[in-house]
C-alpha positions in Angstrom: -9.3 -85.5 72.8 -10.5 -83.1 70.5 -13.8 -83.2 69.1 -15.1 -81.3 66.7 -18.8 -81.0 64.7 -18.3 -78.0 63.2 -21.2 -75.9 61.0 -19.9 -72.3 59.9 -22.2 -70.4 57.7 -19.8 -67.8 55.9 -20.7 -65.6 53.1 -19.4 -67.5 50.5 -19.5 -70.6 52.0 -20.8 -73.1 54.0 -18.6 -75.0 56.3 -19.5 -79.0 57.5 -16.5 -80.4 59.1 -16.5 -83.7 61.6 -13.7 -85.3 63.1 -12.1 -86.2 66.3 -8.5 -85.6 67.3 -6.7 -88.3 70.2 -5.1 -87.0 72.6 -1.1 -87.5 71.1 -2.3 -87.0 67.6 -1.6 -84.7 64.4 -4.0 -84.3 61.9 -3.2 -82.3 58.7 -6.0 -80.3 56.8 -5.4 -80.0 53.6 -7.3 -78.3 50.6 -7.0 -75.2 48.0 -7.2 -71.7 49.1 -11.2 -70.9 50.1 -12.0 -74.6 51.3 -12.4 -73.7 55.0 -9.3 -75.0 56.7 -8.9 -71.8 58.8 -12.4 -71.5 59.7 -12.2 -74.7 61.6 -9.6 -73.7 63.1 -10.9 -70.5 63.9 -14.2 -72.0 65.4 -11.9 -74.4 67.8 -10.1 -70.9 68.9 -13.5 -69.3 69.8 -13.1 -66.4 67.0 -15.6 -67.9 64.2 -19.2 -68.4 65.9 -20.8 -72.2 65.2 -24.3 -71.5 63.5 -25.0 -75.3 64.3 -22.8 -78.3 66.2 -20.7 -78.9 68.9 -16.8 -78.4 69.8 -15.2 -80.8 72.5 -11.9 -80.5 74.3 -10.6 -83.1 77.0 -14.3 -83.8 77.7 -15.1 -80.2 78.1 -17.8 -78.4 76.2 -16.1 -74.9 74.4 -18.6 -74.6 72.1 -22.3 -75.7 71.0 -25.6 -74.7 69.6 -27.9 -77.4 71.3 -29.6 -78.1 73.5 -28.6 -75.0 75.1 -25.9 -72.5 74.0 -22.0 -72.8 74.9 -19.6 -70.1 74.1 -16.5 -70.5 75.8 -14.6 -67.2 76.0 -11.2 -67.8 74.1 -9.0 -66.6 76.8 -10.6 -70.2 78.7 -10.5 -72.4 76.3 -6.9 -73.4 76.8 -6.0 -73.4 72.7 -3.1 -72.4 71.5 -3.0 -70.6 67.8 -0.4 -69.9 65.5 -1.8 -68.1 62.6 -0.3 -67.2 59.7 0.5 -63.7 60.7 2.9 -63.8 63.6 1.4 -62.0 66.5 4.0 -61.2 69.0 4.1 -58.4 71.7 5.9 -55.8 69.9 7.0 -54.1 73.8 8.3 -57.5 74.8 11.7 -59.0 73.6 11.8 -62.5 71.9 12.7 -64.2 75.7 9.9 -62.2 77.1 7.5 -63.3 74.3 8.4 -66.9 74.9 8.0 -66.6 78.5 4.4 -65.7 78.0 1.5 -67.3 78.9 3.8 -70.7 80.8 1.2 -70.8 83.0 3.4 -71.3 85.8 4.5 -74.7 84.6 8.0 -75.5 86.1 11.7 -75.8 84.5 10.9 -72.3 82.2 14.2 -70.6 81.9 15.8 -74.3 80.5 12.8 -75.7 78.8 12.7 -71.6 76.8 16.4 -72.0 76.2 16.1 -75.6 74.8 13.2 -75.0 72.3 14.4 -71.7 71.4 17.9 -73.3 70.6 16.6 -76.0 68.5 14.1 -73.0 66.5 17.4 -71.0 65.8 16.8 -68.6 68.2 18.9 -68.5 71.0 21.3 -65.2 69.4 18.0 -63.5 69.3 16.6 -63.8 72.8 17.3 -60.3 73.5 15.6 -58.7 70.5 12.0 -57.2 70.0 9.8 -58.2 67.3 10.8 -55.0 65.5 13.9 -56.3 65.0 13.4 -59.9 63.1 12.9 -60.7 60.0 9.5 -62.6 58.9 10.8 -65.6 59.1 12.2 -65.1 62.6 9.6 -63.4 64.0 7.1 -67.1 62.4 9.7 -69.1 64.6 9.1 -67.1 67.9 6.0 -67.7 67.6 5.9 -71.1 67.2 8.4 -71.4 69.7 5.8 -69.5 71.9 3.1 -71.9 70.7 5.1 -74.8 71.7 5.8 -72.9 75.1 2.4 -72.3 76.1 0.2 -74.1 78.8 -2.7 -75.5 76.8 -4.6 -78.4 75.7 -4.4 -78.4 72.3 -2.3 -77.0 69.4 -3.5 -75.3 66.3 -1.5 -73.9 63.4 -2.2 -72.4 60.3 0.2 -72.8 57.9 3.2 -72.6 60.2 5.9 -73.1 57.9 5.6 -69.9 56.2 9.2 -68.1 55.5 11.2 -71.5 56.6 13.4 -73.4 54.8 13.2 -77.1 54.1 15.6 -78.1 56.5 14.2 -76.0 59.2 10.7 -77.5 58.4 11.9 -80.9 59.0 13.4 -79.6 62.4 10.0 -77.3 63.3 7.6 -81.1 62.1 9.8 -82.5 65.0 9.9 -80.6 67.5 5.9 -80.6 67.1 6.0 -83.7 66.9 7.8 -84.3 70.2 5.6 -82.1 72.1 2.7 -83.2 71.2 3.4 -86.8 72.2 4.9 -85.5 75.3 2.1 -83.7 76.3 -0.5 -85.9 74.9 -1.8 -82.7 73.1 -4.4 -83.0 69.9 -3.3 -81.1 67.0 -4.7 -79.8 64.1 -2.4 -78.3 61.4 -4.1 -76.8 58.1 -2.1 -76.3 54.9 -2.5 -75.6 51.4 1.0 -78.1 50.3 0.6 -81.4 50.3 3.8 -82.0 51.1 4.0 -79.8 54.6 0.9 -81.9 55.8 1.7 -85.1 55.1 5.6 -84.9 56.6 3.1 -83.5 59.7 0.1 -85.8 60.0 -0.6 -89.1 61.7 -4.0 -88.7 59.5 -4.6 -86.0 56.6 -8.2 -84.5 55.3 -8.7 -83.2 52.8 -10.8 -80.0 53.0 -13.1 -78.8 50.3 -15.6 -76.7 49.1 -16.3 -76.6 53.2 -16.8 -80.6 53.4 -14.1 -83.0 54.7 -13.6 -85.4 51.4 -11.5 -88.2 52.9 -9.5 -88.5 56.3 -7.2 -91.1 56.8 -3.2 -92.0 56.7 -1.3 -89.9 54.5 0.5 -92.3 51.6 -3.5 -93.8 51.6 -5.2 -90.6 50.8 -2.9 -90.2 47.5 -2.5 -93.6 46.5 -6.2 -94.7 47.4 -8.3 -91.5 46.3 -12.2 -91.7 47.3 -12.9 -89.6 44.6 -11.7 -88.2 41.3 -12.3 -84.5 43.3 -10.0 -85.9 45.7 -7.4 -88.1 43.3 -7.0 -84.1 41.7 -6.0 -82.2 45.0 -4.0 -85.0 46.2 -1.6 -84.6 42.7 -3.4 -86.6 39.6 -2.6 -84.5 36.8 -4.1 -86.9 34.1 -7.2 -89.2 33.6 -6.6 -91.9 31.0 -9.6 -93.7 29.3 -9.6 -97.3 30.1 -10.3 -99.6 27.4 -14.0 -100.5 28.1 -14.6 -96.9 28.0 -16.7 -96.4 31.0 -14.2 -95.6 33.6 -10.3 -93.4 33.5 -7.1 -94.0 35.3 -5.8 -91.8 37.4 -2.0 -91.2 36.9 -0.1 -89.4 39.7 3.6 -88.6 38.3 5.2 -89.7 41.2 3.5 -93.4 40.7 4.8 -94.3 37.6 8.0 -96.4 36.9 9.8 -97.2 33.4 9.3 -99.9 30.8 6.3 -102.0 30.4 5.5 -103.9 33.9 1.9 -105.1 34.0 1.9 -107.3 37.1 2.7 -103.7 38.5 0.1 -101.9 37.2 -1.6 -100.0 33.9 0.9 -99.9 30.9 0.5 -96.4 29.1 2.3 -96.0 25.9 3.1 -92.9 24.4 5.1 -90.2 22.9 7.7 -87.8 24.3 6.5 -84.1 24.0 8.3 -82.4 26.7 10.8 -83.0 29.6 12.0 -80.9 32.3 14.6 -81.1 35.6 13.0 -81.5 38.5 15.3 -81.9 41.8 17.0 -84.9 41.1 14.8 -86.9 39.0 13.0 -85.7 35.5 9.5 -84.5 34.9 8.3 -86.0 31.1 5.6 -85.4 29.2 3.7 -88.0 27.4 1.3 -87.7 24.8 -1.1 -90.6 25.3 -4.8 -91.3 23.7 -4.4 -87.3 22.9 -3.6 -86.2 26.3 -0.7 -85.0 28.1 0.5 -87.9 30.9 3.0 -86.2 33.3 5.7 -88.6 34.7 8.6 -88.4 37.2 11.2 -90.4 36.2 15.1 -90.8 37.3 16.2 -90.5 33.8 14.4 -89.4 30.8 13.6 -92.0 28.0 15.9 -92.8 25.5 13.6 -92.7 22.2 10.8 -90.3 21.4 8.4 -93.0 21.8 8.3 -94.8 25.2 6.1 -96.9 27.5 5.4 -96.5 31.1 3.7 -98.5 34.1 1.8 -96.6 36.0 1.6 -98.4 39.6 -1.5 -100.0 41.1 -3.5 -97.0 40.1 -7.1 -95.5 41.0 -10.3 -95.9 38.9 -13.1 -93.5 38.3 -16.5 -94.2 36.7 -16.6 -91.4 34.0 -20.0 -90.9 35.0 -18.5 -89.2 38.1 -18.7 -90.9 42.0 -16.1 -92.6 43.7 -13.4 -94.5 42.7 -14.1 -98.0 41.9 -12.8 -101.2 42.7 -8.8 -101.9 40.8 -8.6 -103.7 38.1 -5.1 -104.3 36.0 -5.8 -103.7 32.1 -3.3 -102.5 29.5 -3.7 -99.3 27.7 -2.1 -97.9 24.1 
């Protein structure tokens, strides 16, 4: 189990995070650039110093202020970190890198072959770091990362330079290890979509302060806050008709046609539509704002209605979100 009460005093900003991570367990930290995801991860690592709190790992103490001092050096703290730079020996080939740091556990030659194999690797065991290209040089060293003999598994935006398929691959293969090692594991991003296809539980991170932890699909479809409803994806905020709270519309939550028993009914008119993937992104003008929508096909007429699903309420005094209600808009 990792614990962490983490209080990191930076220059530009202060950083209050508290959470614990089960053993077995992935949780994804997600926020904008400059919200303090890699400073926690940093202060877990031992490289950021804790101005005040306490940081936990299988019971052990690694770091805290009170009631006496703890500074674990990093070399002990038996953390692994993949950052977003890849740091590999540069004298060592790609096998030798991997090899690193097993910590004498057995089966190394097959379990290096079998991870590398799976991480697209295995042509390139006999190469130094030199020789790779960014994103191959990213995959040995999450391959080392996955290698290593440690407690606990950090990474900081790990799927830099890979492709979607070899994402879904690389969220496995995490995945696998860290249930079969009963490892915590923290992974901090800056898409939404890379941490939730990671986490068992995603935060999001920011201004320094955890906003809301819990499953993934809950922290967009059940927002604690507007603040948190507008990282998560909700690009509009429609006045309700009692004029004292909005609606939050995420595109991905709305379906065609006029369905109140499903949610808020938004009616408006076409202004723009664009491809996205296989489905449509359309603008709506509604109540004299712009209402994004991702739809299979676009509407047939200028002038459309909408249902947008079981959606989130916010006092437009600011706060949290507020109880659901089901009310038609025009």
């Amino acid at each position: 189990m990792l614990e962490l009460d983490v209080g990191v005093e930076r220059r530009d900003l202060a950083v209050e995070v508290a959470l614990v991570v089960q053993e077995g367990e992935r949780v994804a930290l997600f926020g904008p650039s400059g919200a303090g995801k890699t400073t926690v991860l940093e202060s877990v690592a031992g490289l950021v110093p804790l101005h005040s709190g306490r940081i936990a790992l299988g019971g052990r103490t690694l770091t805290a202020t009170e009631p006496r001092r703890v500074a674990v050096p990093v070399w002990q703290r038996r953390v692994g970190l993949l950052r977003q730079v890849p740091l590999l020996f540069p004298h060592l080939s790609v096998a030798e890198n991997l090899a690193y740091d097993r910590g004498g556990r057995g089966g190394d030659a097959g379990e290096v072959a079998r991870v590398a194999g799976i991480l697209g690797l295995a042509d390139l065991l006999a190469a130094h770091p030199e020789a790779l290209s960014g994103g191959q040089a990213q995959r040995a060293a999450l391959c080392r990362l996955l290698l290593a003999d440690v407690d606990a598994l950090l990474l900081d935006e790990p799927y830099a330079g890979l492709d979607a398929q070899l994402r879904r691959v690389v969220t496995e293969v995490i995945a696998e290890a860290v249930l079969a090692r009963s490892l915590p594991a923290v992974l901090v991003a800056h898409e939404l979509a890379e941490a939730q296809s990671f986490a068992d539980r995603l935060g999001v991170l920011d201004g320094g302060r955890l906003l809301q932890l819990g499953p993934p699909h809950d922290v967009v479809a059940r927002p604690a806050t507007r603040r948190v409803a507008s990282l998560v994806g909700y690009r509009a905020f429609v006045p309700s008709e009692d004029g004292n709270t909005v609606v939050g519309v995420h595109p991905a939550r709305v379906i065609p046609g006029r369905q109140p028993d499903a949610g808020i009914v938004l009616a408006g008119r076409v202004v723009g539509r664009r491809a996205a993937g296989a489905r449509w992104e359309i603008d709506l003008e509604v109540t004299g704002q712009i209402v994004t929508c991702e739809l299979a096909e676009p509407p047939p007429s200028e002038s459309t209605e909408v249902t947008v699903v079981d959606p989130p309420y916010f006092s437009t005094n600011g706060g949290g979100a507020l109880s659901r209600s089901r009310r038609g808009l025009s």
